[in-house]
N, C-alpha and C positions, 0 to 999 in steps of 0.2 A: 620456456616458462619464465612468467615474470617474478622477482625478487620479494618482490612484496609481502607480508603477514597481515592477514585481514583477521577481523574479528566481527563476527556476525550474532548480536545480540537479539533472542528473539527469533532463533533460528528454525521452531518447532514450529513457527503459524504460519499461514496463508503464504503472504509471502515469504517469510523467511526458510522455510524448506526449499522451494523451488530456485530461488536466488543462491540458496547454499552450494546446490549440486551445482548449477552455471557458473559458480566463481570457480569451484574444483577442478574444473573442465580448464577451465582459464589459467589456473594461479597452482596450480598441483594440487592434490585431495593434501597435505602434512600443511601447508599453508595458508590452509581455511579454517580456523576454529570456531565452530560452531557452540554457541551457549542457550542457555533457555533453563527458567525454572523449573520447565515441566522436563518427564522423561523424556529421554531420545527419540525422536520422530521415527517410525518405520522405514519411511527410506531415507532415512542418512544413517543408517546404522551402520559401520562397517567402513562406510564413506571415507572417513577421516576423523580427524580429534573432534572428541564432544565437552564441552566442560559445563557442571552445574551452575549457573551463577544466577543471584539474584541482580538486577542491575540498579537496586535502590542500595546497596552496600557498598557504597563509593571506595570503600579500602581494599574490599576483596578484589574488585574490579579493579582498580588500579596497580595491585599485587599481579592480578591475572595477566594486564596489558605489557606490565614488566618483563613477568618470568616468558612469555613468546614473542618479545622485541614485536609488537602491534605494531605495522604500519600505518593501516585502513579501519576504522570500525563503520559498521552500520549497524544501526539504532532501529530495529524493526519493533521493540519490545511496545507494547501501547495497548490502554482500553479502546475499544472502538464504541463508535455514536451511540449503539442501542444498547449494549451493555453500560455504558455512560451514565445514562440517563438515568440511572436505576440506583446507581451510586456516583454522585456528581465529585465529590469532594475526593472520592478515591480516586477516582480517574483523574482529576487534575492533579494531584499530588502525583502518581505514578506518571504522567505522562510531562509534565515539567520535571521533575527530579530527577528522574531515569536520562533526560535531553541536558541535564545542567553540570550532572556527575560526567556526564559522556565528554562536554566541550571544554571542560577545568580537568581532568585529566590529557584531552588535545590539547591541551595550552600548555602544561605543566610539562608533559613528556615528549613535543613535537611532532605529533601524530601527523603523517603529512595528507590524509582525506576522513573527513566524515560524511556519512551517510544519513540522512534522517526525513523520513516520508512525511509529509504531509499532506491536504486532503480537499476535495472541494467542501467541503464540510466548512472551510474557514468562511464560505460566501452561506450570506445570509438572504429574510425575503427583500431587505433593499437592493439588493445586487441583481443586474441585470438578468432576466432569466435564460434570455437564446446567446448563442455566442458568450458567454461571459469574460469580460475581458482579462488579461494578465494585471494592469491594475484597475481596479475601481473600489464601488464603497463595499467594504470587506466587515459587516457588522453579523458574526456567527449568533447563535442564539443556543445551539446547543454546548456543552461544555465539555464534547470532542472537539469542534471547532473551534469554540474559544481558547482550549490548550492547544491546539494543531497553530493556529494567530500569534498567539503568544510564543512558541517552539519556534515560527517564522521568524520572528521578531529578534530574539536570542541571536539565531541560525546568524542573522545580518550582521548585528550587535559581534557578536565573538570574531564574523571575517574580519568589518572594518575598523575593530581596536585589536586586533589579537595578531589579525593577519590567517586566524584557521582556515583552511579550505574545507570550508562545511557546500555540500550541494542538495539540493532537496526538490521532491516533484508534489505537484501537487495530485494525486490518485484519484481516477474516477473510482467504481465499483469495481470489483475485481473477480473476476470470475475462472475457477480452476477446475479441473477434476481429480487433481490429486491431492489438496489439502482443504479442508472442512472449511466454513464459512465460519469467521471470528466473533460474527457479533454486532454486524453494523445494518443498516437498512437497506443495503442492495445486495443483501442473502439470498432475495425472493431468487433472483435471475440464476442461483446456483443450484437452489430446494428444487426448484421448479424441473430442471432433465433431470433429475433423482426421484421426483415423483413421477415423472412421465414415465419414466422405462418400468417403474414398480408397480404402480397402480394406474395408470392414463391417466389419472386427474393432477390439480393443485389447488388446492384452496390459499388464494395470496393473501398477503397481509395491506396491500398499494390498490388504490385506484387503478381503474384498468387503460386511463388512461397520464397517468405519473411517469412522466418524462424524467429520463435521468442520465448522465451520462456514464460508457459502460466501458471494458475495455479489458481486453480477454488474456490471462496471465502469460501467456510468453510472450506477449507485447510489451508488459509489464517488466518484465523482466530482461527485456531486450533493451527498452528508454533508460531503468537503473542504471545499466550496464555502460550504455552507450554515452549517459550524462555524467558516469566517472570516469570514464575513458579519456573524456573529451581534452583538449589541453586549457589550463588552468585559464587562460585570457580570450576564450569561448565563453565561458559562462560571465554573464552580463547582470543575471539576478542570484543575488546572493538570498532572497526569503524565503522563494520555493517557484519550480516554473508551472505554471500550468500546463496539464497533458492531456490531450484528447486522441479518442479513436470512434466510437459511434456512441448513438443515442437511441433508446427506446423502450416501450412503453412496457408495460406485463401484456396488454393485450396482442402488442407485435411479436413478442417472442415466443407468445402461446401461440401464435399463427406459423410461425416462422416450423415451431416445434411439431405444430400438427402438421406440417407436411412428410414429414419422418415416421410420425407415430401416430396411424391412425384411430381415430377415435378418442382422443388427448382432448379432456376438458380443463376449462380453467373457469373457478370461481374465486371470488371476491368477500375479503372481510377484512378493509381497513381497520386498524389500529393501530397505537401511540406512534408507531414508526412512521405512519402517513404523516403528521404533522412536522417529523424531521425533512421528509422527505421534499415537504411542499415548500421548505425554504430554501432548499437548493438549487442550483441552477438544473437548467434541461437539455443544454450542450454548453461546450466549451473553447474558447478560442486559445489554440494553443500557437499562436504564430509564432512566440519570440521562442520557443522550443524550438522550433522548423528553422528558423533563420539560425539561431548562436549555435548551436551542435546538432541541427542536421534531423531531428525528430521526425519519422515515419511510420504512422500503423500498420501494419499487415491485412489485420481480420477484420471485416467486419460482422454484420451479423448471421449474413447465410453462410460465410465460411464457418464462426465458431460454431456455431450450430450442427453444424457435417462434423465438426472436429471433437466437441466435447459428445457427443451422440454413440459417436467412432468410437474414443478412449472409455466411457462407463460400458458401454457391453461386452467390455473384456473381459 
């Protein structure tokens, strides 16, 4: 077991529950402390230490990081895209503030890794659509993106004056069957096998043909892992790396679905989330991932589809 004391903010959502149990597995379950505003997730109950914290109370939090000698924190806490939009000013306040308290406590107490996701959401409709590259023109239009741009920007900012080892991926859509969907515009691809197995339909909220890039959580959770593993003079981008695994449409995954579940409809009723979605890229070029530590997908879409299918009929 590694030495290390991680601190996993943000430990109740999407990804911060399934990343929690894989650090345990890793780092002992007494070496993982898990935080989040909200109560205790279902399965991390029992897991290991849970602490209430808010992560906008920069004193409590940096009380917290003291009293369990914090090695590691990741930074999961954040509004996502479509909850965003709905309250723009909250979300940028929480999702910079929450990123700013986390890398001035890393500077202040020596923290020697931070964690902090960011998202394709930073690429806007100037930004290439196929392949999108690692850099190019990065002008977000929503104000997840634009806080996720600016978090990049910090992220860089704090290694090359501070020296902090901050790493960061940029997330396609993320798709689980153990933790709810947060609130961003590629929900549809999770709502979607939860309506299938309950009712055979799905009325989406995307075009049926909204390309996006997707990428199935224990891939997710396997990149996290493997890009803080990695040793420190591997990582080459200090903003955030782009990461890809597949791509596809709501009408492919309804195809993909209805081979599973016969007589599985899917209709159509675009709304506000389509115009997030139309600025974002439709795949992703994740090479400098592949080259500096080594980046590999597992799943694509006919495996996830057998695998998330598999896990809800249980």
């Amino acid at each position: 077991m590694k030495k290390d004391k991680i601190l996993v903010i943000g430990a109740c959502g999407q990804i911060g529950v399934e990343l929690t149990l894989a650090l345990r597995k890793m780092y002992g379950d007494n070496n993982v402390v898990a935080s989040d505003l909200r109560e205790e997730h279902e399965l991390l109950k029992g897991s290991g230490p849970y602490v209430s914290l808010d992560v906008m109370n920069k004193e409590m939090l940096h009380v917290l990081v003291i009293r369990h000698n914090i090695t590691q924190i990741y930074l999961l806490a954040a509004i996502l895209s479509a909850t965003g939009e709905k309250n723009p000013l909250l979300a940028w306040h929480i999702n910079m503030q929450s990123l700013l308290n986390v890398l001035d406590i890393a500077k202040e107490e020596g923290i020697d890794k931070v964690y902090w996701p960011s998202s394709i959401a930073v690429f806007g409709p100037n930004s290439p659509k196929t392949e999108t590259p690692q850099h190019t023109i990065i002008e977000p239009t929503t104000i997840y993106g634009i806080s996720k741009f600016a978090g990049e920007r910090w992220c860089e900012y704090y290694n090359h004056r501070y020296g902090i080892d901050v790493r960061s991926l940029r997330y396609p859509g993320l798709i689980s069957y153990k933790s709810a969907p947060g609130g961003g515009t590629t929900d549809y691809a999770i709502e979607i096998f939860h309506d299938a197995l309950e009712s055979k339909s799905y009325n989406c909220f995307l075009k049926e043909d909204t390309y996006l890039p997707m990428m199935y959580m224990p891939d997710a959770i396997r990149a996290t892992i493997e890009l803080m593993e990695a040793p420190k003079e591997n990582i080459k981008i200090r903003s955030s790396y782009n990461l890809g695994a597949m791509s596809f449409s709501p009408k492919e995954i309804a195809a993909e679905i209805g081979k599973h579940v016969p007589g599985f409809r899917i209709s159509y009723e675009p709304d506000y989330r389509q115009q997030i979605a139309d600025g974002w890229p439709g795949s992703i070029d994740d090479e400098a991932a592949r080259k500096d530590w080594g980046w590999k997908h597992e799943f694509d879409l006919e495996k996830m589809t057998v695998d998330m299918l598999k896990n809800l009929k249980k």
